[in-house]
C-alpha positions, 0 to 999 in steps of 0.5 A, spaced: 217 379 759 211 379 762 205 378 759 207 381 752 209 375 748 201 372 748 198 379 747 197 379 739 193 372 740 189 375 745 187 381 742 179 378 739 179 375 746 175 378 752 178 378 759 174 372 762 178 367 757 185 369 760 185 374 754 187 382 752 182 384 747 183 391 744 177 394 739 177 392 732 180 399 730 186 398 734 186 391 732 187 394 724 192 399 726 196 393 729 195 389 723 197 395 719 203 396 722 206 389 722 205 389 714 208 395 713 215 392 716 215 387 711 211 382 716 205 380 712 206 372 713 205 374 720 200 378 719 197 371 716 198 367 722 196 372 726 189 373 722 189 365 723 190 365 731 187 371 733 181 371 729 179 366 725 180 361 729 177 365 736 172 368 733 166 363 731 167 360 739 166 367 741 161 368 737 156 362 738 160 358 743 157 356 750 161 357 756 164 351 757 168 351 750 170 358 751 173 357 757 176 350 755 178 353 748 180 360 748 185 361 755 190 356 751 190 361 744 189 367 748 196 365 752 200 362 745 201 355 747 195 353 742 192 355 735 185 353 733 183 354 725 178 356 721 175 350 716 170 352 711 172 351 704 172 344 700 175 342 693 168 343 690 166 349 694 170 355 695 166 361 694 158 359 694 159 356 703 151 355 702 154 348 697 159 345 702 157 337 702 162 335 709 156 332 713 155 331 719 150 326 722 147 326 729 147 319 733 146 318 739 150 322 744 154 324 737 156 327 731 160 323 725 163 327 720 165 325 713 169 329 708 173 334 706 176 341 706 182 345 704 185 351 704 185 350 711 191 355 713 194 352 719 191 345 720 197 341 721 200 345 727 193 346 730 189 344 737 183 344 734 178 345 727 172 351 727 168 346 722 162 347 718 159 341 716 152 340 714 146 337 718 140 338 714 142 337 708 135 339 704 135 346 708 141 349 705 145 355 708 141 353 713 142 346 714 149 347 716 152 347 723 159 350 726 164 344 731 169 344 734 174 338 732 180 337 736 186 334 731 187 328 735 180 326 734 181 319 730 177 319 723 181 325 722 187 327 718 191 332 713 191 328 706 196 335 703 200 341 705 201 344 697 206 350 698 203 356 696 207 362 691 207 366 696 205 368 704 210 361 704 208 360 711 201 359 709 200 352 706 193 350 702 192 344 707 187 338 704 183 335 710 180 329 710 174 327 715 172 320 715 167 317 720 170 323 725 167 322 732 165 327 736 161 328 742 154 332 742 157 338 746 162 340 741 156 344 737 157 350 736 151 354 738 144 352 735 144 346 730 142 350 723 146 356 725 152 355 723 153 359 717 151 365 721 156 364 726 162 364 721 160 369 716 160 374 722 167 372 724 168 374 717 166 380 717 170 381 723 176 377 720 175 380 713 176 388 716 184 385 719 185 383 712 184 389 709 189 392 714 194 386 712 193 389 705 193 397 706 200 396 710 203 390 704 201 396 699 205 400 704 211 397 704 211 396 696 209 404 695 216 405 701 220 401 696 218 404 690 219 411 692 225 410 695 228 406 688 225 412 684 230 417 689 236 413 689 236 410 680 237 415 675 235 415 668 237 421 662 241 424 667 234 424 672 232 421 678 226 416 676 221 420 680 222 426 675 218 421 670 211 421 670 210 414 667 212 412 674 211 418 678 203 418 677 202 411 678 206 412 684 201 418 686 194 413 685 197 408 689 199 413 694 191 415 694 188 408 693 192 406 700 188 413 704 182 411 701 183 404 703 184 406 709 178 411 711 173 405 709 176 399 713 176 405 719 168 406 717 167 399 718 172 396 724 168 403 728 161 400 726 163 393 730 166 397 735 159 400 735 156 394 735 153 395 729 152 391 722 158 393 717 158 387 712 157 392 706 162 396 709 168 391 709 167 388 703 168 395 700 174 396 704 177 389 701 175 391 695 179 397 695 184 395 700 185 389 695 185 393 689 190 398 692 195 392 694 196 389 687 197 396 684 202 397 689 206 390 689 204 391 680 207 399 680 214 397 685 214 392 680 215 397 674 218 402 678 225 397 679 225 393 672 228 387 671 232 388 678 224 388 681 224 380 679 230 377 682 231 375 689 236 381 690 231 385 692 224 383 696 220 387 691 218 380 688 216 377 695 211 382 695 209 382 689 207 374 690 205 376 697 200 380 694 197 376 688 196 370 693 193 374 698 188 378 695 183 371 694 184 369 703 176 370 705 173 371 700 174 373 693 174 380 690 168 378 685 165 376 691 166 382 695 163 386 689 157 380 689 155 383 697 156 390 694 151 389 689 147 386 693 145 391 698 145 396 692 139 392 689 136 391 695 137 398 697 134 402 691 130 395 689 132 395 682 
């Protein structure tokens, strides 16, 4: 089998770390696809291990993490994930309240976070706590947490609607110690590390989205060949038939924007505003779709004998994952101030 079993891990890790990088625009195609066959819940944990749980080392890591941490995930034998939220604070990052305190050769860590995906399985935690608590955004720090580090545990693992490989894991951190080389980067910096990894995790999102809106839109169109009504096929039906017709048009559209901004990293240039308008639409075409295939099947699209319902919780859970698409539109409006200083 080669090396094809470890490919998708290693996808977001350059070749010096035992990895197989493709560009972003690659990566959103793969994502794509694997969606579109119905694999979202794959999709999750690969956006979990390939990106989010990679990307803040690559980012702001020094070498010696990147050659301890990464080869491990790059080759499937590990995980690592991504810890940002906490019970109080979910969208504004700026106002998480983990602490980390510098003693000695060391840093202490107490709090808590949650919707941690991934934490009970994995090898380590991307953490982001606070440092300097009276400088805010920029009093937050980024840590690499191995998970047998004492002082650390899992409080609770709360099953989710939908994506049931995903779990919103509550983390405690209780006089965690960990030495002063697990610093991720620059002290203060580590919001700036994690926000770049979501501009880059965000795009891979995006591309779950479009191709769950995909399979929806598969099935619905496909139902509304096969049942007839009045002597018709439900395809004959404009009630259903449009709404069809402006998924089909959302999914394109979706598509183009999260192509435009996974192009720009791959450029090497900035694509925040970018991506959050591709999650935007990608999240909008996402719902509409699980929501419309819902209509197109009827009563039969709420049981079990079809996977219809699987989607549809799939999507309504998904559509909050990094961020919330208020939050997306925030970052929009943002830069539309900002651009025509109004």
């Amino acid at each position: 089998m080669g090396k094809e079993p470890y490919i998708y891990t290693g996808m977001h890790i350059p070749k010096e770390y035992r990895g197989y990088p493709r560009s972003l625009l690659d990566i959103v195609i793969i994502i794509e696809e694997i969606a579109a066959r119905g694999g979202s819940p794959i999709c999750n944990a690969l956006l979990e291990i390939a990106g989010l749980g990679t990307a803040t080392i690559v980012n702001g890591g020094n070498e010696e993490q990147k050659k301890k941490y990464l080869p491990p995930v790059a080759r499937g034998e590990k995980m690592g994930c991504f810890s940002l939220t906490e019970p109080g604070t979910g969208s504004d990052a700026s106002g998480i309240k983990c602490r980390a305190e510098r003693v000695g050769d060391e840093y202490v860590i107490n709090g808590r976070k949650r919707y941690t995906s991934g934490a009970h399985v994995s090898a380590y935690i991307i953490l982001f706590a606070v440092t300097d608590p009276g400088k805010g955004a920029r009093g937050i720090s980024a840590f690499i947490v191995p998970t047998d580090t004492p002082g650390y545990s899992v409080l609770e693992q709360v099953k989710c609607m939908g994506l049931r490989g995903h779990q919103d894991e509550e983390l405690l951190f209780k006089d965690c110690r960990i030495p002063k080389e697990n610093l991720i980067g620059e002290e203060g910096k580590g919001l700036h590390y994690g926000l770049a990894s979501l501009d880059e995790t965000r795009t891979t999102l995006s591309a779950g989205f479009i191709g769950l809106a995909r399979i929806c839109l598969e099935s619905a169109v496909e139902y509304a060949k096969e049942r007839t009504t009045f002597g018709k096929p439900l395809f004959h039906r404009q009630a259903l038939g449009f709404p069809l017709a402006d998924v089909a048009t959302e999914i394109d559209a979706a598509r183009l924007l999260n192509y435009k901004a996974a192009w720009l990293h791959d450029k090497g240039m900035r694509h925040t505003v970018e991506t959050a308008k591709a999650k935007i639409l990608a999240t909008k075409a996402m719902l509409d779709a699980a929501n419309t295939t819902i209509e197109v099947y009827g009563g039969f699209g709420c049981t079990t004998r079809y996977p219809t319902e699987r989607y549809y919780r799939d999507a309504r859970i998904w559509s909050f994952a990094q961020g919330t698409p208020e939050i997306m539109k925030f970052i929009v409006t943002r830069d539309l101030f900002g651009k025509y200083e109004m």
